[in-house]
BAVO-105490 format. One record per residue (C-alpha): residue number from 1; residue in one letter; chain; x, y, z. Coordinates in pm, 1 decimal. Example, Ala and Ser with C-alpha at 12.3 -4.5 7.8 and 13.67 -1.06 7.14 Angstrom:
<rs>
<1; a; A; <1230.0; -450.0; 780.0>>
<2; s; A; <1367.0; -106.0; 714.0>>
</rs>
This chain:
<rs>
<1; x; A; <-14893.5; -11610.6; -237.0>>
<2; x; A; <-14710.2; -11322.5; -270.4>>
<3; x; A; <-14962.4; -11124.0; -511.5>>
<4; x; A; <-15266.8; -11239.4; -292.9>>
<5; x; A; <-15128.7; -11097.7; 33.7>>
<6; x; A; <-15072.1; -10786.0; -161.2>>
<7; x; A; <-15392.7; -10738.3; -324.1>>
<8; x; A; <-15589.1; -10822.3; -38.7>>
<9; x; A; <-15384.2; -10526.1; 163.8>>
<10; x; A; <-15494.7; -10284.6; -137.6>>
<11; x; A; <-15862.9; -10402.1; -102.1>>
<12; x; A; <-15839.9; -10350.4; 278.3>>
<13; x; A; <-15669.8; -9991.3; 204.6>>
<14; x; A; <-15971.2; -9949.2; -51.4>>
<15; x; A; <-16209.9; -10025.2; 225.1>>
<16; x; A; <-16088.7; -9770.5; 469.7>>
<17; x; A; <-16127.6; -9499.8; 220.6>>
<18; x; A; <-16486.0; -9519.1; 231.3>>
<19; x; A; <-16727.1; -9687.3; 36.1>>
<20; x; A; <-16776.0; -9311.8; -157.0>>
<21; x; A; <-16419.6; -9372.7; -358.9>>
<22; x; A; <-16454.8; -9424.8; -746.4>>
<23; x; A; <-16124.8; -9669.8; -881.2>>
<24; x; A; <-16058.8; -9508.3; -1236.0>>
<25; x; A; <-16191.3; -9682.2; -1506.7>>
<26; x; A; <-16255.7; -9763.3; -1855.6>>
<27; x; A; <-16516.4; -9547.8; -1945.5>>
<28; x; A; <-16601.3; -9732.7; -2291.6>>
<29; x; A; <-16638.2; -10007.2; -2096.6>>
<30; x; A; <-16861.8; -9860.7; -1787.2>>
<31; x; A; <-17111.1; -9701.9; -2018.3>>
<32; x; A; <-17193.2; -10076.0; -2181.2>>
<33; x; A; <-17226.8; -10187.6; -1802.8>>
<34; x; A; <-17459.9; -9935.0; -1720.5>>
<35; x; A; <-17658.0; -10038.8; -2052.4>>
<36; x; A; <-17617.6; -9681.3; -2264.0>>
<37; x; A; <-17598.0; -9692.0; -2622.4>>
<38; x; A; <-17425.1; -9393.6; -2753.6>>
<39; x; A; <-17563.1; -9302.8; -3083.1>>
<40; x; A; <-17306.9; -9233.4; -3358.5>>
<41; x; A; <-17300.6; -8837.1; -3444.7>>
<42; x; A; <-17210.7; -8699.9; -3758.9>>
<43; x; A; <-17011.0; -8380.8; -3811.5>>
<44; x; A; <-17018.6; -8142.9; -3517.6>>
<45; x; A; <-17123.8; -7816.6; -3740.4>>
<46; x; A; <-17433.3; -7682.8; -3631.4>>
<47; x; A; <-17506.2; -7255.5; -3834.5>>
<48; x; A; <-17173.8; -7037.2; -3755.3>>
<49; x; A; <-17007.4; -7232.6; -3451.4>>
<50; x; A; <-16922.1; -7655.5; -3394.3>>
<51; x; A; <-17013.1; -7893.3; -3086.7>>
<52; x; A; <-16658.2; -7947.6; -2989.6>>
<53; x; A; <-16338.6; -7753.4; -3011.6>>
<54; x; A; <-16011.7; -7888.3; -2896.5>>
<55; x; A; <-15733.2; -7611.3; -2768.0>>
<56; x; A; <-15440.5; -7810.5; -2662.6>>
<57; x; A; <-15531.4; -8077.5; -2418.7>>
<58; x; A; <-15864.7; -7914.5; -2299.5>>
<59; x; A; <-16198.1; -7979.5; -2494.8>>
<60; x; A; <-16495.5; -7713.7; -2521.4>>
<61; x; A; <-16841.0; -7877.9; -2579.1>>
<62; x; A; <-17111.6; -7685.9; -2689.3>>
<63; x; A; <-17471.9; -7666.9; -2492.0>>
<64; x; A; <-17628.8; -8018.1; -2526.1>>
<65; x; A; <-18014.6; -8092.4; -2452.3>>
<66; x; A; <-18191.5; -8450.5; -2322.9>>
<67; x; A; <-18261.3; -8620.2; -2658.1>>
<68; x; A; <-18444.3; -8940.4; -2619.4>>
<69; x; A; <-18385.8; -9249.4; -2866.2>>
<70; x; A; <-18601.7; -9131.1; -3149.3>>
<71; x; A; <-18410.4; -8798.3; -3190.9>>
<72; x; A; <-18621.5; -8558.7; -3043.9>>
<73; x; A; <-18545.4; -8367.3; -2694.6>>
<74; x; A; <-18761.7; -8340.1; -2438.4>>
<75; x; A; <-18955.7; -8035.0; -2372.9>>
<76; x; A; <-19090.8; -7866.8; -2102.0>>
<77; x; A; <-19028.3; -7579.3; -1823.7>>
<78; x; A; <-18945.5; -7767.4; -1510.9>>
<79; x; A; <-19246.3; -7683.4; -1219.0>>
<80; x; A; <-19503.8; -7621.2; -1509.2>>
<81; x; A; <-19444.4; -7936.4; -1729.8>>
<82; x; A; <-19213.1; -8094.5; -1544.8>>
<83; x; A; <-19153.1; -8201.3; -1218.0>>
<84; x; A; <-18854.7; -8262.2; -1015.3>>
<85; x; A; <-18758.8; -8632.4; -1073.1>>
<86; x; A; <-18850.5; -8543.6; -1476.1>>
<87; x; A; <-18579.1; -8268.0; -1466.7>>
<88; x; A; <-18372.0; -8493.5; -1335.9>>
<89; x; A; <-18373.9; -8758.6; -1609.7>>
<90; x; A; <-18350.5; -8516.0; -1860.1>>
<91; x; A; <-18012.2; -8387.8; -1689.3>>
<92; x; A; <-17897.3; -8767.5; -1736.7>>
<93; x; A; <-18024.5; -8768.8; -2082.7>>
<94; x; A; <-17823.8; -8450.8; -2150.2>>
<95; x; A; <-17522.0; -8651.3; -1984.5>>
<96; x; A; <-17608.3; -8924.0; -2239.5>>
<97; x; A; <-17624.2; -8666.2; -2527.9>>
<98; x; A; <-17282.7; -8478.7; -2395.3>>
<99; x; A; <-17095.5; -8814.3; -2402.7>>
<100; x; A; <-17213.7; -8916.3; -2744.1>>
<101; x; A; <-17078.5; -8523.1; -2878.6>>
<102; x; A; <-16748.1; -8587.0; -2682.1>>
<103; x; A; <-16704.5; -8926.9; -2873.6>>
<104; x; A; <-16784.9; -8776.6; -3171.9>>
<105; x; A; <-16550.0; -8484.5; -3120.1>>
<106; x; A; <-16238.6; -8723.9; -2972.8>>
<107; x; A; <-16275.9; -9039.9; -3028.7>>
<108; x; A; <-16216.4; -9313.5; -2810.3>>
<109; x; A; <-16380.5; -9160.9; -2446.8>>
<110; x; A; <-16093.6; -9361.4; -2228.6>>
<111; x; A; <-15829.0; -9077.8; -2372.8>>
<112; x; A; <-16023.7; -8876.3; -2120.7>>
<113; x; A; <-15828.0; -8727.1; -1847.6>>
<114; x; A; <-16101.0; -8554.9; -1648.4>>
<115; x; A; <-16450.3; -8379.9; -1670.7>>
<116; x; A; <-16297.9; -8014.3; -1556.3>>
<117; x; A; <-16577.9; -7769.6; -1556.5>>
<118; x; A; <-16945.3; -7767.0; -1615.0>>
<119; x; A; <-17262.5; -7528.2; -1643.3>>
<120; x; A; <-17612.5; -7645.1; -1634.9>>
<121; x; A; <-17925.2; -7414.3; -1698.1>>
<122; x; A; <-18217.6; -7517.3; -1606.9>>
<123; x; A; <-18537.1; -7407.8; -1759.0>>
<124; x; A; <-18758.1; -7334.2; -1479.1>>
<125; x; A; <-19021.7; -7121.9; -1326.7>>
<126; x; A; <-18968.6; -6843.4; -1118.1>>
<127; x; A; <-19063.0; -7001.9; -802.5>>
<128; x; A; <-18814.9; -7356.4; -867.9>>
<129; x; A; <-18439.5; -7325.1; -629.5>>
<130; x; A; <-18341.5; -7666.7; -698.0>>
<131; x; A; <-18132.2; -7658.4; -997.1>>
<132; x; A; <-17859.7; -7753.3; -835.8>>
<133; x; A; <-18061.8; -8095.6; -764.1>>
<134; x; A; <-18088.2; -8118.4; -1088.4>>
<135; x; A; <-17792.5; -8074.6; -1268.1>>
<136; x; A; <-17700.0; -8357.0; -1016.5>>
<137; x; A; <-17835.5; -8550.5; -1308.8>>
<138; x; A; <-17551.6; -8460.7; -1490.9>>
<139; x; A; <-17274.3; -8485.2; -1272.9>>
<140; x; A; <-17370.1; -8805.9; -1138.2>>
<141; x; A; <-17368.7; -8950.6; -1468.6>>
<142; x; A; <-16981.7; -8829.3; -1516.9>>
<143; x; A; <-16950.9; -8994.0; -1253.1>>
<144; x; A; <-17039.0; -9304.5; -1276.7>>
<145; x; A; <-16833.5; -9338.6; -1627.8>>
<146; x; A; <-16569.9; -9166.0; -1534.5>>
<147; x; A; <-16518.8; -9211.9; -1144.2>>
<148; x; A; <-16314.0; -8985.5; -965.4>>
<149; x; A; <-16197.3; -8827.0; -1284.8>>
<150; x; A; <-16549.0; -8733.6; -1374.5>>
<151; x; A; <-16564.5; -8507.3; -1075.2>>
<152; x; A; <-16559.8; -8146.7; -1155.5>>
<153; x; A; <-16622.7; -7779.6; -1069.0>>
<154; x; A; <-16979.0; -7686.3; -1196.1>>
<155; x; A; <-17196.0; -7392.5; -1202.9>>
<156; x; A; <-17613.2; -7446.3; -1197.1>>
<157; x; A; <-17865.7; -7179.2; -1248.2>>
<158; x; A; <-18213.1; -7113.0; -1376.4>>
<159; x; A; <-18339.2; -6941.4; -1659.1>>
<160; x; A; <-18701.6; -6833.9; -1821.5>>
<161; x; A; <-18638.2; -6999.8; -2121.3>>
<162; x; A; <-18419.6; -7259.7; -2317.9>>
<163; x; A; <-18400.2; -7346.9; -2722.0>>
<164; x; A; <-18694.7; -7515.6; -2811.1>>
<165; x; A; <-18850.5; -7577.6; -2479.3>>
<166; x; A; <-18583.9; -7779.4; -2374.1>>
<167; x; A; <-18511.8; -7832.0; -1988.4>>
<168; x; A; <-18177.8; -7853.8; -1923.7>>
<169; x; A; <-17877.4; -7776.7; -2103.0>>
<170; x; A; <-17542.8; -7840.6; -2003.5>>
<171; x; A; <-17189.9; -7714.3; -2156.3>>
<172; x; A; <-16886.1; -7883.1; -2042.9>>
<173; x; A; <-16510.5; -7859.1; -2064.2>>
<174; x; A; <-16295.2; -8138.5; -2040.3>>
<175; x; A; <-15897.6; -8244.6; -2027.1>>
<176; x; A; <-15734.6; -8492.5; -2254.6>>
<177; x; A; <-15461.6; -8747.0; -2163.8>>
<178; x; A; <-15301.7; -8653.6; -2489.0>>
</rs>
């Protein structure tokens, strides 16, 4: 009786911080609910510099692009090519590509502390002012796996052009527990 009277006091103090407030959780466990499938990476070596670089407790990642399931990224300047709501998705995908070089890197993803710091570019025309928007993409994703701890300071701006066409791509830094 006890234990019920005190969980039901948490839910209730749950509640009146607003239906906006993210419990932590098990991110290995929240990206199989939201039906992702990381794909296995090998080595993180890519010409004269690597994906991910642990100083300490903080992990650099490399600029990731949206790859889709058979390998290949999307393409495409966003307000030529793409639209909006396609920029978007390919912000998620480069979430989705960011979390499967941050396993690769680390490991297990729960040893995550926090997402710290990101920058997302966004390959766009002249004319397009909503990269912010877009990078939302991103940052909701972190979200989502990570809850409150996948809340972070970010930077979003455009640019002419991106590696091979691409979109978006983000770079990220992130804290370990240990």
């Amino acid at each position: 009786m006890k234990k019920q009277v005190i969980f039901i006091v948490l839910l209730f103090s749950l509640s009146l911080l607003g239906e906006n407030y993210v419990l932590a959780q098990d991110p290995e466990t929240r990206i199989k609910e939201l039906g992702i499938k990381l794909r296995a990476r090998g080595g993180n070596s890519s010409g004269s510099f690597i994906g991910v670089v642990r100083v300490g407790n903080l992990v650099y990642l490399s600029g990731q692009g949206p790859l889709i399931e058979d390998g290949k990224y999307i393409i495409g300047k966003v307000g030529k090519e793409l639209n909006f709501e396609q920029a978007k998705h390919a912000a998620r995908l480069t979430g989705i590509s960011m979390l499967e070089a941050l396993k690769a890197g680390v490991g297990n993803l729960n040893n995550v502390k926090r997402i710290v710091k990101v920058l997302g570019v966004v390959n766009a025309v002249p004319e397009f002012d909503n990269h912010s928007q877009v990078i939302n993409g991103f940052s909701d994703l972190m979200v989502e796996v990570f809850g409150e701890n996948g809340k972070h300071a970010r930077s979003a701006i455009g640019l002419g052009s991106l590696p091979r066409n691409i979109p978006v791509e983000v770079e990220m830094i992130v804290e370990m527990k240990n």
